[in-house]
VMD Tcl script that builds the backbone (N, CA, C; Angstrom):
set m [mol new atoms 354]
animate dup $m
set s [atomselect $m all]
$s set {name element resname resid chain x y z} {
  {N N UNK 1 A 3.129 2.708 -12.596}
  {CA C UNK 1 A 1.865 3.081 -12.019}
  {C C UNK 1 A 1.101 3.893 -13.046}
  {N N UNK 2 A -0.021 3.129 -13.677}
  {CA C UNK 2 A -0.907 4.343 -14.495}
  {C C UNK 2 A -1.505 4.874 -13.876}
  {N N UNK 3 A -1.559 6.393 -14.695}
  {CA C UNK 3 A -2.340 7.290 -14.305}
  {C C UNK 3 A -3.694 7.638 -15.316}
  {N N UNK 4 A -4.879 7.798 -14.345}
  {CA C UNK 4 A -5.737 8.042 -14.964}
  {C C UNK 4 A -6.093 9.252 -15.061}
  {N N UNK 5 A -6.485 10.119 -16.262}
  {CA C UNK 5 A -6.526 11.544 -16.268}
  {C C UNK 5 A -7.614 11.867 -15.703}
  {N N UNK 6 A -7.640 13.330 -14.710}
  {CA C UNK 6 A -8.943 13.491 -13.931}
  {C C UNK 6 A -10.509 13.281 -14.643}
  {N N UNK 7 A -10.020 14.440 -16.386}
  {CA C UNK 7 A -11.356 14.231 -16.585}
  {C C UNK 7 A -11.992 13.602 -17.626}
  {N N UNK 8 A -10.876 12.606 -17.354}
  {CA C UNK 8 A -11.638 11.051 -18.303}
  {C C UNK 8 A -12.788 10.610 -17.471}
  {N N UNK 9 A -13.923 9.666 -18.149}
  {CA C UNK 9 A -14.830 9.144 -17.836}
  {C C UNK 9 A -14.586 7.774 -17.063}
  {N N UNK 10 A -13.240 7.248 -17.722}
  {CA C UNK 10 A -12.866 5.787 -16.576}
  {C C UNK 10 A -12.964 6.694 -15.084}
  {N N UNK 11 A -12.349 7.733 -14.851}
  {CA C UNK 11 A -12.068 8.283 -13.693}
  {C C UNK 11 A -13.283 8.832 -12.962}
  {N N UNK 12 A -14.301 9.261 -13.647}
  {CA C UNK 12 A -15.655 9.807 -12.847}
  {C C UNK 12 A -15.934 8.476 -12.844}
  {N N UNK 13 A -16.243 6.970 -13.084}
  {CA C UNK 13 A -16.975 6.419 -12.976}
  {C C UNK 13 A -16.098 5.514 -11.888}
  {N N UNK 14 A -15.143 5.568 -11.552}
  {CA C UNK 14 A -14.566 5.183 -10.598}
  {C C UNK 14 A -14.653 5.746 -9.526}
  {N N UNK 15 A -14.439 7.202 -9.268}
  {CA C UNK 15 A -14.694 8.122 -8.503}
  {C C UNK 15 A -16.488 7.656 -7.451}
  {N N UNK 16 A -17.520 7.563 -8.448}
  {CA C UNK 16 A -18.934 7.677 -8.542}
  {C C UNK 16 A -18.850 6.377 -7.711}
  {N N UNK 17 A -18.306 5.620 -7.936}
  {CA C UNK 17 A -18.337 3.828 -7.528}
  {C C UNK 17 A -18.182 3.469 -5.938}
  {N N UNK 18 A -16.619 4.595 -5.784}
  {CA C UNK 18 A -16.128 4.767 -4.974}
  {C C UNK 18 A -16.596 5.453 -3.847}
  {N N UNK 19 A -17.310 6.424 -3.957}
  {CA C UNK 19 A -18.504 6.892 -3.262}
  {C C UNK 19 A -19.993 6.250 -2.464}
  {N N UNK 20 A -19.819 5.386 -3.436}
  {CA C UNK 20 A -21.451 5.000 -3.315}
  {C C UNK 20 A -20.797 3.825 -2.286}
  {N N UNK 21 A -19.685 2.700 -2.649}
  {CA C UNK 21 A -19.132 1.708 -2.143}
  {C C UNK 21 A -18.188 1.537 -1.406}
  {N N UNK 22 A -18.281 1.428 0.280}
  {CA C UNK 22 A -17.215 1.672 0.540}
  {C C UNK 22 A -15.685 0.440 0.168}
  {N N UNK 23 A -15.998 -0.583 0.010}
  {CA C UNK 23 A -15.013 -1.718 -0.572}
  {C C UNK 23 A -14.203 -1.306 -1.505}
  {N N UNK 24 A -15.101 -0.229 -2.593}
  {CA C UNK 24 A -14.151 0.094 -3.302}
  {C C UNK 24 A -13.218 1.336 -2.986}
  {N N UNK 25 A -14.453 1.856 -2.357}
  {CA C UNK 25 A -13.217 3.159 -1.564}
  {C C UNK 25 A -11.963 2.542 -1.266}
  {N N UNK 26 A -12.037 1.298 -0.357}
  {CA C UNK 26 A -10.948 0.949 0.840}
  {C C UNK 26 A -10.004 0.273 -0.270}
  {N N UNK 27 A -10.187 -0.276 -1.420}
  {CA C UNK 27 A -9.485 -1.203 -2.275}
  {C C UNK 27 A -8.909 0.168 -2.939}
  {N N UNK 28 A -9.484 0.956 -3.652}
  {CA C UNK 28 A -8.783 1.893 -4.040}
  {C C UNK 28 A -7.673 2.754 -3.260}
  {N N UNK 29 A -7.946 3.259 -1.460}
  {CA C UNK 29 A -6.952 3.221 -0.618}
  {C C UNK 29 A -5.502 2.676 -0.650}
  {N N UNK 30 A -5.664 1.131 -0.776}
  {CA C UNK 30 A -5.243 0.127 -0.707}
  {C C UNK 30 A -3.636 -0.089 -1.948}
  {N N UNK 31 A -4.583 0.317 -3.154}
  {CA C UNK 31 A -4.270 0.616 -4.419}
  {C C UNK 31 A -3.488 -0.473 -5.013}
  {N N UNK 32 A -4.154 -2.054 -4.875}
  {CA C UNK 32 A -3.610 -3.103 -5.301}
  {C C UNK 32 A -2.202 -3.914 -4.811}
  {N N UNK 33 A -1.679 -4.660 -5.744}
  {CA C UNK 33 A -0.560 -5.604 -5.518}
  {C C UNK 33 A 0.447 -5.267 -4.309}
  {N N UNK 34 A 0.868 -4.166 -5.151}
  {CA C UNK 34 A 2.270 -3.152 -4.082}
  {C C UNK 34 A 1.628 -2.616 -2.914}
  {N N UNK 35 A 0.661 -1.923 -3.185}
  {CA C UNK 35 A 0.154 -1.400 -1.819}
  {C C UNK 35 A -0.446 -2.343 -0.383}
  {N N UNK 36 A -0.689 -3.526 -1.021}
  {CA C UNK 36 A -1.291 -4.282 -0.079}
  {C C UNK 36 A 0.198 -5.039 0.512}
  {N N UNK 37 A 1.198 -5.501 -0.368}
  {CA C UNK 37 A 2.344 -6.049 -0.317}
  {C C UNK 37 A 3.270 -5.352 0.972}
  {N N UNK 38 A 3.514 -3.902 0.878}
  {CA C UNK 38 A 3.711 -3.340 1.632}
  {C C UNK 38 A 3.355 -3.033 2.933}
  {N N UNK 39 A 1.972 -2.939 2.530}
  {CA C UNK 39 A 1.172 -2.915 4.169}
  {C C UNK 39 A 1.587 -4.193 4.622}
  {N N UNK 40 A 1.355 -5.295 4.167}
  {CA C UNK 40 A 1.869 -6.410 4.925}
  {C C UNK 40 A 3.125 -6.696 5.479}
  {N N UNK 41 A 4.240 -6.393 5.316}
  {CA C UNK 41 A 5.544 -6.220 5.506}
  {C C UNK 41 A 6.025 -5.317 6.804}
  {N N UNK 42 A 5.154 -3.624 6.685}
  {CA C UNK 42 A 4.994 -2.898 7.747}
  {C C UNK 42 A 4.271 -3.326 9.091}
  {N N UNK 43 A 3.127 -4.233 8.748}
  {CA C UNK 43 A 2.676 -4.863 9.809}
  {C C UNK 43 A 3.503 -5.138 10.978}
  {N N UNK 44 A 4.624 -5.760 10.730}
  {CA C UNK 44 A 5.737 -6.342 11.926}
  {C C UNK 44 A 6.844 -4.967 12.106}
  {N N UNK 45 A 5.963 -3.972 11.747}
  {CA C UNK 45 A 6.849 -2.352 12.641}
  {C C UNK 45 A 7.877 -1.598 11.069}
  {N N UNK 46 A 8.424 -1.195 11.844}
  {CA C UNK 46 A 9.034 -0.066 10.893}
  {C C UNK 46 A 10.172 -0.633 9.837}
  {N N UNK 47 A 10.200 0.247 8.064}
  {CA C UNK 47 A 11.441 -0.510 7.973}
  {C C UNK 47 A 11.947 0.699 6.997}
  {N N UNK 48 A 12.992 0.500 6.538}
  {CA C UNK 48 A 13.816 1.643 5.701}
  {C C UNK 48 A 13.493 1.126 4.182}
  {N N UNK 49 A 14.185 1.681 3.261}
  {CA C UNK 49 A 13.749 2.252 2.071}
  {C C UNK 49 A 13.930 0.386 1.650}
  {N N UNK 50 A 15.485 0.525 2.094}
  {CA C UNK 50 A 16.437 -0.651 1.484}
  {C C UNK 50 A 15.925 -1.833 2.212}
  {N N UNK 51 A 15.446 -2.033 3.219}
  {CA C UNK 51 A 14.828 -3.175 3.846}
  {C C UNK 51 A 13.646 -3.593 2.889}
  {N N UNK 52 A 12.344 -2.876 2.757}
  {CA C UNK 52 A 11.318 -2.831 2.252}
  {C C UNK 52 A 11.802 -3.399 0.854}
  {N N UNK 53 A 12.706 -2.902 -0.205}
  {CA C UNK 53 A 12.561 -3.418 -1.337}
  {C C UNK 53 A 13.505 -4.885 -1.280}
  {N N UNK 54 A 14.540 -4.781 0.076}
  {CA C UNK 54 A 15.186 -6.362 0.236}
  {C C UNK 54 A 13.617 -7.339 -0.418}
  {N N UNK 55 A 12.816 -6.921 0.295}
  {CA C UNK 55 A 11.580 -7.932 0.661}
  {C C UNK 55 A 10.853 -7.920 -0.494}
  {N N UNK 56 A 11.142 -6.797 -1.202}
  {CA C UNK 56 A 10.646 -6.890 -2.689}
  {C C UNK 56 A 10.973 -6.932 -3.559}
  {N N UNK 57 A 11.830 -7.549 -4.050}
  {CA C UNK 57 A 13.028 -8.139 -4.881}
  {C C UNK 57 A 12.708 -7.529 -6.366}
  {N N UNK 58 A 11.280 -7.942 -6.959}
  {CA C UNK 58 A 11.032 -7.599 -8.370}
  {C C UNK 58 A 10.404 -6.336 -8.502}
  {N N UNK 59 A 10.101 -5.458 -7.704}
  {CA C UNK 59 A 9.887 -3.875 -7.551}
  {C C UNK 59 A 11.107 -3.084 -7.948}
  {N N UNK 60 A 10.293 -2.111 -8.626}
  {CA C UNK 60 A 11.360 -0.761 -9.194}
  {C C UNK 60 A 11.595 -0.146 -8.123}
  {N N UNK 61 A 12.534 0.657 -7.580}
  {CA C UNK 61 A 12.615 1.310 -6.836}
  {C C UNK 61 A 11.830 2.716 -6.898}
  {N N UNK 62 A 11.487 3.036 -8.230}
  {CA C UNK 62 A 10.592 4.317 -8.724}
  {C C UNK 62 A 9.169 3.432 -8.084}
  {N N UNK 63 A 9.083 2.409 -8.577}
  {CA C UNK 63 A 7.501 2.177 -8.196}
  {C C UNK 63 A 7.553 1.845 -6.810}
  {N N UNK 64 A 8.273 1.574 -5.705}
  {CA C UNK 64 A 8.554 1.622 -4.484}
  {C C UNK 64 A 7.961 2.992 -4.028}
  {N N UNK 65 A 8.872 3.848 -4.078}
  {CA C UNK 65 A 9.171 5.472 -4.246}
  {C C UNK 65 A 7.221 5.766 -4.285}
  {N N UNK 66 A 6.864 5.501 -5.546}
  {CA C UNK 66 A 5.483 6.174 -5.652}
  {C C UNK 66 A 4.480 5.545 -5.017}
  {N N UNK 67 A 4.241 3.736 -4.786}
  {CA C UNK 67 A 3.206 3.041 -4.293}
  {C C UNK 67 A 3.428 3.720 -2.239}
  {N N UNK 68 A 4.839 3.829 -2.066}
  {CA C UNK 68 A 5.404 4.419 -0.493}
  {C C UNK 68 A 4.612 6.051 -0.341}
  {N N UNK 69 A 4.628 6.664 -1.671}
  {CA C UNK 69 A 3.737 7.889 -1.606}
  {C C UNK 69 A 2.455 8.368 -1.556}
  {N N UNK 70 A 2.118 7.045 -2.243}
  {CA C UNK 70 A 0.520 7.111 -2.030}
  {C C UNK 70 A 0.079 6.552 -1.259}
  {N N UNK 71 A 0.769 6.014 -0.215}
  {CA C UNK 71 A 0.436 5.180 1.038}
  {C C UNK 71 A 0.545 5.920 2.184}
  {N N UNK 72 A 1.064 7.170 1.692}
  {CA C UNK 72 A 1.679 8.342 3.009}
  {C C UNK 72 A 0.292 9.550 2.493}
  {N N UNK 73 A 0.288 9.479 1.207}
  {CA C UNK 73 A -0.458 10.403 1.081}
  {C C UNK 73 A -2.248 9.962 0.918}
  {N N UNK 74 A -2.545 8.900 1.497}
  {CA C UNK 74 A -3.704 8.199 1.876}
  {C C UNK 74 A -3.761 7.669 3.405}
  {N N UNK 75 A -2.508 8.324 4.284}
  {CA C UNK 75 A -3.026 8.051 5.372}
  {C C UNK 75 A -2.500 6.734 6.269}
  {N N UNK 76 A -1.975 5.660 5.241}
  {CA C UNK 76 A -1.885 4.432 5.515}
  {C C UNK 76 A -0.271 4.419 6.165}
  {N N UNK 77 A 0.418 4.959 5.932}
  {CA C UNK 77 A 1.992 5.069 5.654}
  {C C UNK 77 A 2.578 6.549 6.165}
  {N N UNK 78 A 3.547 5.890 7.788}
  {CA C UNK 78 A 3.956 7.766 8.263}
  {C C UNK 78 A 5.527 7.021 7.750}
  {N N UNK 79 A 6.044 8.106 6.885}
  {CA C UNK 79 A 7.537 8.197 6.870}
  {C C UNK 79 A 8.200 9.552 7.925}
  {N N UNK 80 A 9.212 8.772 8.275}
  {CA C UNK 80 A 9.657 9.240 9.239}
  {C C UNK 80 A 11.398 9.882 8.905}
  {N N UNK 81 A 11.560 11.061 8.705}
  {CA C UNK 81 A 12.962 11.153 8.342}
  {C C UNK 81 A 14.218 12.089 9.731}
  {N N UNK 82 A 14.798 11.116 9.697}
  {CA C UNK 82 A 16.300 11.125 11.112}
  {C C UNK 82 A 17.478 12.335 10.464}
  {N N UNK 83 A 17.380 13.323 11.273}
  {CA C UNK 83 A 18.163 14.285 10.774}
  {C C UNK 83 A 19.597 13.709 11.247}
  {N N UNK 84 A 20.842 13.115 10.555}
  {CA C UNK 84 A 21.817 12.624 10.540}
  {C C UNK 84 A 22.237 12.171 8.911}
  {N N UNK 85 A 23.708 11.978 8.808}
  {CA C UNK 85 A 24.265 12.089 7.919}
  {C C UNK 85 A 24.687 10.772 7.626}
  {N N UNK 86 A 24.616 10.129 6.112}
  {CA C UNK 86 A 23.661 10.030 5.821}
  {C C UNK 86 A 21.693 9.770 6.155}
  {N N UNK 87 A 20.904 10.940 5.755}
  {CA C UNK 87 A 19.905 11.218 6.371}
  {C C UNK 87 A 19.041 10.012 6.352}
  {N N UNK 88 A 18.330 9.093 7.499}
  {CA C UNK 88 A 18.032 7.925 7.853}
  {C C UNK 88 A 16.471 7.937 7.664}
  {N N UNK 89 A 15.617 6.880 6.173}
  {CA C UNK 89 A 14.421 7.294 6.906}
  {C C UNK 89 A 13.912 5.824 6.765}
  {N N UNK 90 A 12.454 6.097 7.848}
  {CA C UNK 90 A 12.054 4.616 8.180}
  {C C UNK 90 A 10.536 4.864 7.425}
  {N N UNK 91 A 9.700 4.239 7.802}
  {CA C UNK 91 A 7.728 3.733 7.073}
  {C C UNK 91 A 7.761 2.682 8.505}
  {N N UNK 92 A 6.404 3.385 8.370}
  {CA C UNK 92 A 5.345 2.157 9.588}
  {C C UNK 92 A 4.367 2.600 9.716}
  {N N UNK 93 A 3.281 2.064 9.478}
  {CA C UNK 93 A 1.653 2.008 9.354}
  {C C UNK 93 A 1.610 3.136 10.105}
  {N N UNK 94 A 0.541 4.031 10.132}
  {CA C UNK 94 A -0.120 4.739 10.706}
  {C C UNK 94 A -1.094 4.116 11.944}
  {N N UNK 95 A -1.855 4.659 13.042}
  {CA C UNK 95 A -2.349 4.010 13.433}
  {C C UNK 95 A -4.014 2.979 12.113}
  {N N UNK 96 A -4.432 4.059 11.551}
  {CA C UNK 96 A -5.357 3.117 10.559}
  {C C UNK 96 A -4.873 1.910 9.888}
  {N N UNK 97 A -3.612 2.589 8.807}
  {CA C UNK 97 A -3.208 1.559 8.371}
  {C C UNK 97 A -2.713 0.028 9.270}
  {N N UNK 98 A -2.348 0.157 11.015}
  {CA C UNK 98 A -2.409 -0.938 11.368}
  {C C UNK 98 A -4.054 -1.741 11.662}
  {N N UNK 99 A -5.244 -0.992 11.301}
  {CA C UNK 99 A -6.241 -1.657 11.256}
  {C C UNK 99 A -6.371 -2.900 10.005}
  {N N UNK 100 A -5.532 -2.276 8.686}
  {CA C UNK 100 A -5.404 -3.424 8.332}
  {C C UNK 100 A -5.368 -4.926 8.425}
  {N N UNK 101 A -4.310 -4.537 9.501}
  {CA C UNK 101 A -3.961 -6.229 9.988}
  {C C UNK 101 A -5.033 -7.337 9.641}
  {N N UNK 102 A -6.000 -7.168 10.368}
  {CA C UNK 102 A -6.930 -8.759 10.243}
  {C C UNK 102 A -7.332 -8.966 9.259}
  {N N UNK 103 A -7.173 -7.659 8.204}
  {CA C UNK 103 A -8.166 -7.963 7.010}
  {C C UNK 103 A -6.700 -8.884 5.938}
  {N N UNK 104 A -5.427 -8.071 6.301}
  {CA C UNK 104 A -4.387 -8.918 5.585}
  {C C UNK 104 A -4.138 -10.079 5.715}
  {N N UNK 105 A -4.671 -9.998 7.022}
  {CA C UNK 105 A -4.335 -11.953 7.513}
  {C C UNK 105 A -5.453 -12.687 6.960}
  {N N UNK 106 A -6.301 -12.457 7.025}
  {CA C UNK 106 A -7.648 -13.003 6.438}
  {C C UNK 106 A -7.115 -13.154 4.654}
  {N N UNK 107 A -6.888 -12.141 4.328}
  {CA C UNK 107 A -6.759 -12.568 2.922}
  {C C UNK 107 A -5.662 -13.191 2.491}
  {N N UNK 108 A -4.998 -13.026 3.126}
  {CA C UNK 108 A -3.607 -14.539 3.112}
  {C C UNK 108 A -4.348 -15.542 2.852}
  {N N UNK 109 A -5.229 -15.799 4.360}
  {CA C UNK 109 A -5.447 -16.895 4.272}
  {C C UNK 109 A -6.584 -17.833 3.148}
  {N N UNK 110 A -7.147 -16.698 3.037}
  {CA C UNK 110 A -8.458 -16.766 1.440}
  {C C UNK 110 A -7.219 -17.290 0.108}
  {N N UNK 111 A -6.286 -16.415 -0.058}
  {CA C UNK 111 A -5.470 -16.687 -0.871}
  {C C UNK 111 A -4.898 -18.154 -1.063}
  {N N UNK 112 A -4.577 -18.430 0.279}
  {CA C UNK 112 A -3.970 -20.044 0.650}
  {C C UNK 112 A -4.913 -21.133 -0.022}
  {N N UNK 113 A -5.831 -20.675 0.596}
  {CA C UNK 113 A -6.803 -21.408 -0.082}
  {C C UNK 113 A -7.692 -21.622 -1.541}
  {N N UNK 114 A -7.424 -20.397 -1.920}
  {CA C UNK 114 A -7.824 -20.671 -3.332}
  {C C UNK 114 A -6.777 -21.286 -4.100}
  {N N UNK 115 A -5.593 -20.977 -3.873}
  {CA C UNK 115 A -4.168 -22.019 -4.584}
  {C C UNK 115 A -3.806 -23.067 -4.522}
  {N N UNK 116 A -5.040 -23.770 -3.230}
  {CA C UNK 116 A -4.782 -24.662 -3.648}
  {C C UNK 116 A -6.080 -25.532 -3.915}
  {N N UNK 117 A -7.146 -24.615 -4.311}
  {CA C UNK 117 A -8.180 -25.546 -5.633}
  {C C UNK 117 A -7.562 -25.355 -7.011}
  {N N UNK 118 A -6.351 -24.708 -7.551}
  {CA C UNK 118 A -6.049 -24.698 -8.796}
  {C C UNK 118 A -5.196 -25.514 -9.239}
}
mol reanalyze $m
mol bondsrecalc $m
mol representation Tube
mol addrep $m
């Protein structure tokens, strides 16, 4: 996951963009490949660390770990941790993040379709 330094100029002009637009606000939310990947997966309810990356086979578990953090720490993503031994924790959309839904299904289906004009 790169990071962009606060007070680089890529970052104010993203920031500035992001403001003015909300698409990009919500895409930046979103925060690409993993983040959208995930939301989609949570859609059908809650899952644990080890479930989630079952489903994501070519994910780091570090980049799991951080795309799962910025998804909690944007609102999209409640982790939930089970006081028991070994300590049990689950992820499942927030109520916003299940607003997602139609827009994920929709872009499935945009997706479907552009793959197969190529």
């Amino acid at each position: 996951m790169s990071t962009v330094k606060e007070t680089s100029t890529n970052f104010a002009n993203k920031q500035a963009l992001a403001n003015e637009c909300s698409e990009v606000h919500a895409a930046n939310i979103i925060g690409g490949q993993w983040g959208l990947v995930i939301c989609s997966w949570l859609i059908n309810g809650k899952l644990r660390f080890g479930e989630l990356k079952a489903h994501l086979p070519t994910i780091t578990e570090r980049m799991l770990t951080l795309q799962l953090r910025k998804l909690e720490q944007n609102k999209l993503v409640k982790r939930t941790v089970y006081a028991q031994v070994p300590p049990r924790v689950e992820y499942e959309l927030t109520p916003i993040g299940y607003e997602l839904k139609p827009i994920i299904l929709e872009l499935e289906k945009w997706g479907q379709k552009h793959k197969a004009l190529l």
